[in-house]
C-alpha positions in Angstrom: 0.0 0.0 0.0 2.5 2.5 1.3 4.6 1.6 -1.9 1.7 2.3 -4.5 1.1 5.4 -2.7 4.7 6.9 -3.1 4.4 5.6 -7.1 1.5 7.5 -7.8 2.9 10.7 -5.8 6.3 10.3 -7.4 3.9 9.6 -11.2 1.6 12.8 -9.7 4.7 14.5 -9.4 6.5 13.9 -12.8 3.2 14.6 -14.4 2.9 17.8 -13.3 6.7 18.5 -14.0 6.1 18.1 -16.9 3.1 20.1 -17.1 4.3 23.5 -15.6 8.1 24.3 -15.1 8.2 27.5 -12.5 11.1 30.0 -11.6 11.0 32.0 -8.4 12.7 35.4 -8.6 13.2 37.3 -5.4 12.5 41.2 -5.4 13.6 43.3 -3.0 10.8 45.8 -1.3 12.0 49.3 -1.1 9.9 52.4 -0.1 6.6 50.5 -0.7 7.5 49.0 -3.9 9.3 45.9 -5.4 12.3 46.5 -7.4 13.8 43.4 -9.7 17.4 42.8 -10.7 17.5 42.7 -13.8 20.1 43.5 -17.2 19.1 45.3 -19.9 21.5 45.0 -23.0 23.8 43.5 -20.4 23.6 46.3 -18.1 23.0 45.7 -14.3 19.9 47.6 -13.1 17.1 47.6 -10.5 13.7 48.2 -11.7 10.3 48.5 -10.3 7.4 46.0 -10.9 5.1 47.7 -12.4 2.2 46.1 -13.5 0.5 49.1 -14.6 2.8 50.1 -16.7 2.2 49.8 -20.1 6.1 50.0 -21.2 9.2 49.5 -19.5 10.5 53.3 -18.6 13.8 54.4 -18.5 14.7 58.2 -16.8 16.9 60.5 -19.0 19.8 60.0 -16.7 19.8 56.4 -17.2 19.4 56.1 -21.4 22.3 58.7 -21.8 24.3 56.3 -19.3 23.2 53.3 -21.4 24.3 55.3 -24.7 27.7 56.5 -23.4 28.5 53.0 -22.7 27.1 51.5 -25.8 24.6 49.3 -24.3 22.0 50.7 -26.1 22.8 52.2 -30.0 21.2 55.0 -31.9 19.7 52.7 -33.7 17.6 51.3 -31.0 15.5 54.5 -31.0 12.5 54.1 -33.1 10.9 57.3 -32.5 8.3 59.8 -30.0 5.5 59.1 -28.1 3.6 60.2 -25.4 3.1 58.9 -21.9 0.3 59.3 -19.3 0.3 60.3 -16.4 -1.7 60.1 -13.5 -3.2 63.7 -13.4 -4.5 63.1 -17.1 -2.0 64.8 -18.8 0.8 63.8 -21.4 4.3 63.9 -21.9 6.8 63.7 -24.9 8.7 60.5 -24.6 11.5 58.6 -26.9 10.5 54.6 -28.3 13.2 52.5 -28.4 13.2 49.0 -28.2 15.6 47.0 -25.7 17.2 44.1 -27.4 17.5 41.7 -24.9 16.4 42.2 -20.6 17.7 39.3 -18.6 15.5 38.5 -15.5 17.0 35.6 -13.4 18.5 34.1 -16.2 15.2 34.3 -18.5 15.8 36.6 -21.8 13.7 38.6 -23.3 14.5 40.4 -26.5 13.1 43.1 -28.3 11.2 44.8 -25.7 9.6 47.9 -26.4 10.4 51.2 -23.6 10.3 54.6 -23.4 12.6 57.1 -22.3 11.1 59.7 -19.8 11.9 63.4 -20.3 12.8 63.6 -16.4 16.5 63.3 -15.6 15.0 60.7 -12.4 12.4 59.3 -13.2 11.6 55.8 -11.5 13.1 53.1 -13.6 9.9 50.5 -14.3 9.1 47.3 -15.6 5.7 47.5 -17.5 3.9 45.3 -19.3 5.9 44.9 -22.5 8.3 43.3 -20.6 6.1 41.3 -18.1 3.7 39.9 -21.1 6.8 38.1 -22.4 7.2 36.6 -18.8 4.0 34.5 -19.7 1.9 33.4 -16.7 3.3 34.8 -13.3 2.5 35.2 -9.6 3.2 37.6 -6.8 3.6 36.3 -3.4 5.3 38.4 -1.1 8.4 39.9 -2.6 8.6 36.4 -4.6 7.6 36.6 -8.1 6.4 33.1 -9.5 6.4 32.7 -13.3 4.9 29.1 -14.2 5.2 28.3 -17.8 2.5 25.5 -19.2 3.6 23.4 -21.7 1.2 22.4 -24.0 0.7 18.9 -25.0 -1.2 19.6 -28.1 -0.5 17.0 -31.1 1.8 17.2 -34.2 -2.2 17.1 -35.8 -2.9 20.0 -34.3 0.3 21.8 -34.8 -0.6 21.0 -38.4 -4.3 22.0 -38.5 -3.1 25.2 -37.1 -0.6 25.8 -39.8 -3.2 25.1 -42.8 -5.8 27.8 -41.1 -3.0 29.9 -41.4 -2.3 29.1 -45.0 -5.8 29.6 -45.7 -6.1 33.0 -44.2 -2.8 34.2 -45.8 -4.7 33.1 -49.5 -8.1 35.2 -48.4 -5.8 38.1 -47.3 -7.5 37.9 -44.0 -4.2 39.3 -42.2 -5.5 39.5 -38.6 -6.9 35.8 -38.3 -3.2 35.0 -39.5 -1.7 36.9 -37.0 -3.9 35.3 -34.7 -2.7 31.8 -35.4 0.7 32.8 -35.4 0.6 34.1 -32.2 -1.1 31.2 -31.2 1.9 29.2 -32.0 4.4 31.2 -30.7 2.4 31.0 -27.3 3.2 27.0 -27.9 6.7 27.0 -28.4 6.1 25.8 -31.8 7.8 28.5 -33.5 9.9 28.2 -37.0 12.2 30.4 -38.6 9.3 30.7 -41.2 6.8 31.3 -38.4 9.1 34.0 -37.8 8.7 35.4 -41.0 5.4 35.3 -41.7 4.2 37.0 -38.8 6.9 39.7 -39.8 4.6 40.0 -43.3 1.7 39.7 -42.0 1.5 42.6 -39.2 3.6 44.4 -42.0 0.2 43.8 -44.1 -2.0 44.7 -41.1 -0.5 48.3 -40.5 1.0 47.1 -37.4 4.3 48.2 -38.2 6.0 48.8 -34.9 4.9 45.3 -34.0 6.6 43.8 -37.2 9.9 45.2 -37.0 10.1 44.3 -32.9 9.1 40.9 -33.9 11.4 40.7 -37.2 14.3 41.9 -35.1 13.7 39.5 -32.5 14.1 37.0 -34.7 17.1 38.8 -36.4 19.0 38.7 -33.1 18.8 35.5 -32.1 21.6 34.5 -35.1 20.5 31.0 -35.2 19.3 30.5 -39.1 18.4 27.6 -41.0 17.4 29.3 -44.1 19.5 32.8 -45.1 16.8 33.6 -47.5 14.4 33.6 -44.8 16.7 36.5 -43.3 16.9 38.3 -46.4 12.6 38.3 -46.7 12.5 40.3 -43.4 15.2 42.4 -43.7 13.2 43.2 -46.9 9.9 43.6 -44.7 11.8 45.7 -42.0 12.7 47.9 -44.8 9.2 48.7 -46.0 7.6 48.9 -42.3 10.3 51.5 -41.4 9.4 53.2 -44.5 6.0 53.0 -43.4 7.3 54.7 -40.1 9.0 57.4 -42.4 12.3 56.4 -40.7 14.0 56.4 -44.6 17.6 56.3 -42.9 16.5 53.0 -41.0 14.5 51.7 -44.0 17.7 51.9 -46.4 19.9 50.4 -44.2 17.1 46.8 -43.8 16.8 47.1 -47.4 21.1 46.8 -48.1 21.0 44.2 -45.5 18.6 42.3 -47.5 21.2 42.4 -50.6 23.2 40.4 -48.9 21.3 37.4 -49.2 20.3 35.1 -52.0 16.9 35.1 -53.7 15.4 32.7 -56.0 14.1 35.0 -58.1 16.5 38.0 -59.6 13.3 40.3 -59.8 13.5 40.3 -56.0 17.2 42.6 -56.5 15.7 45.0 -59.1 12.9 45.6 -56.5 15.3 46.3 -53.7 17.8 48.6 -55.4 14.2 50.5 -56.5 13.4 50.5 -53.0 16.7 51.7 -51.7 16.4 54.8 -54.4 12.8 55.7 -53.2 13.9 56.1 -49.6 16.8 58.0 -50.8 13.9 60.4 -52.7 12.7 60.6 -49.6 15.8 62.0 -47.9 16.0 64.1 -50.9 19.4 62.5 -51.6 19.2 62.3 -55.3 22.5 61.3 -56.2 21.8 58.3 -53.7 19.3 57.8 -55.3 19.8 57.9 -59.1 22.5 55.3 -58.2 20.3 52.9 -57.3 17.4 53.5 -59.9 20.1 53.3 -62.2 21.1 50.1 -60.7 17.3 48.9 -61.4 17.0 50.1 -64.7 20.4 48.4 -65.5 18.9 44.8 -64.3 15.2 45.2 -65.7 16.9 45.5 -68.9 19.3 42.8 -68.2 15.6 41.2 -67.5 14.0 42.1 -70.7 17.0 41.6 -73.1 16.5 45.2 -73.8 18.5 48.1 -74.8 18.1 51.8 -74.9 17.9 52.1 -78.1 14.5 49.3 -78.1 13.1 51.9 -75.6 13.8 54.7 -77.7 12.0 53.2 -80.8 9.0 52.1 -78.4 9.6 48.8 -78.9 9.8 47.7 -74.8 6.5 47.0 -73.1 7.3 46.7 -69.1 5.6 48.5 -66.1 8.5 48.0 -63.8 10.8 49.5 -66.1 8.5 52.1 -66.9 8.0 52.8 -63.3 11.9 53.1 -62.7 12.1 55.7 -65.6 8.9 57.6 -64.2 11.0 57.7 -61.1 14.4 58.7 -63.0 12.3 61.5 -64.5 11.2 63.0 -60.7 15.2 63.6 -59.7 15.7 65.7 -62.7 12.6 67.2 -62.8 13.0 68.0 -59.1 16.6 69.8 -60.3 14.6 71.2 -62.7 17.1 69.8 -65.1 13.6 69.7 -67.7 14.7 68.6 -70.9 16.9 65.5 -69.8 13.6 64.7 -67.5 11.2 65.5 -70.4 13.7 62.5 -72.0 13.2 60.1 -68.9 9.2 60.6 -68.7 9.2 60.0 -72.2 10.9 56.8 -72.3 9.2 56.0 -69.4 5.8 56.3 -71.4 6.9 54.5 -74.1 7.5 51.7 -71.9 3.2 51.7 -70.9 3.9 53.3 -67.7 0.1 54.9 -66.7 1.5 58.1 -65.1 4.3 58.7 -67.5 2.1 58.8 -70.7 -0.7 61.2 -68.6 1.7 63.0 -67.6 3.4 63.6 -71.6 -0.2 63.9 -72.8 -0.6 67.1 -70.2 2.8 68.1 -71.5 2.3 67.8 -75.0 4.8 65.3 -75.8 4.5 62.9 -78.2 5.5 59.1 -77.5 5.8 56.1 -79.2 4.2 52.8 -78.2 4.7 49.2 -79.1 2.1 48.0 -81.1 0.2 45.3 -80.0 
């Protein structure tokens, strides 16, 4: 009897082992509150649990300390914001995201903070760190984080995946995102998980939350496929274009050179890219070197020369787009006869805007006869 009893305690016990797997982190009470040790970016700090918090804060005092030191880059500032505070009112704040806060030897990377316009304000751990803690507890100053591991079947995992497939077909972005999440809630996250849900809050407008989750990825440096990498450097490049950071967009979109696609179209399209953020900027030499780039290879494409575009004999709307494009750097110097050259060739090539734009002009163009 007393031996069954200790089996099933000792099968009670593995079972739930293997259920939940917990980690108990002492904070330290001070003034009323509970501060955590914690690093962030490697740097040794104490921060208050806050679960109120929406974001993890940082006071002035303490970012410029973090960015003498290089624990935290330029880079890492994504842009303003505003913060409320308990009277009602605002204040201006900077975004930055925290590439990796270690709490009692967990890591959690890519966390989105603020920096406070106050030289002292509190340091606090919000919720953009604690959500990534998963399922916690507070008892006394010890703070309980239980994981649950999910027995769920390789079926499952599957039927999950093809909901996901189907969605991504309908364009139904959010219900995607929603099984993605899902899976990354499991554990069962791929390096293509990874880079879908990178797409698809790209395609949902929920840009900040693609690049934190693309550069999460990104920072682990474990990769299985490199053109995975190069897709969301790609996708980091359009969000942050989205985000009107141009400087930040140019730099995802060169890191996505770097990497092998199947298909060459996928370089003419970044070069194109790299030019229009250059517009942007207003850096036209920048960027006529890289439209010329993409001109170069969609001829390369098309078996084409200039002289095949002069005579109208080229029908292409990506080439015609890069001319158009061409056209808008001289035309913006107002350099207008060598653009008047560009839009016209651009035109000729069955670009939409080009030839509406010659027809308002009065001039003439050729076209390819069908």
């Amino acid at each position: 009897m007393i031996k069954r009893f200790v089996f099933t305690l000792f099968a009670c016990s593995l079972f739930f082992c293997e259920m939940f797997s917990q980690k108990i982190i002492l904070m330290e009470e001070e003034g009323g509150v509970y501060r955590i040790p914690c690093s962030v970016n490697g740097a040794k700090m104490r921060m208050i649990f806050d679960t109120g918090a929406s974001n993890v804060s940082l006071s002035m005092s303490i970012a410029e300390y973090l960015l003498d030191n290089d624990y935290i880059k330029k880079e890492d500032i994504i842009g303003k914001g505003k913060a409320f505070i308990a009277d009602g009112s605002s204040v201006d704040t900077y975004q930055l995201i925290l590439r990796d806060i270690e709490i009692g030897g967990l890591h959690l990377y890519n966390v989105e903070a603020s920096i406070s316009a106050s030289q002292n304000a509190p340091l606090l751990l919000g919720q953009s760190a604690i959500q990534k803690l998963g399922k916690i507890s507070i008892e006394g100053n010890r703070l309980i984080i239980t994981s649950a591991k999910t027995n769920i079947s390789a079926e499952d995992i599957a039927k999950i995946r093809n909901e996901i497939d189907e969605a991504a077909k309908q364009q139904k972005e959010f219900i995607a995102i929603e099984k993605l999440e899902k899976l990354k809630a499991m554990d069962e996250f791929t390096e293509r998980d990874y880079r879908r849900l990178t797409g698809m809050y790209l395609l949902a407008g929920k840009f900040r939350e693609s690049i934190s989750t693309g550069q999460e990825y990104l920072n682990k440096g474990v990769v299985e496929n490199e053109q995975n990498v190069g897709l969301i450097c790609k996708t980091l490049g359009y969000a942050y274009n989205e985000l009107k950071d141009y400087a930040k967009a140019v730099e995802y979109f060169k890191r996505a050179l770097e990497y092998k696609f199947e298909d060459k179209v996928d370089y003419e399209y970044l070069k194109g890219n790299i030019g229009n953020s250059y517009m942007l900027m207003q850096q036209y030499d920048n960027a006529y070197y890289y439209y010329k780039q993409s001109l170069d290879m969609a001829m390369d494409r098309i078996g084409c020369t200039s002289k095949d575009i002069e005579k109208g004999l080229v029908q292409d709307e990506q080439l015609g787009a890069t001319l158009y494009r061409i056209w808008g750097i001289f035309n913006l110097r107002g350099q207008y006869k060598t653009a008047n050259d560009w839009l016209k060739a651009s035109a000729q090539c069955g670009y939409e805007k080009a030839q509406q734009q010659c027809i308002q002009n009065g001039i003439k163009f050729k076209m390819k006869k069908q």
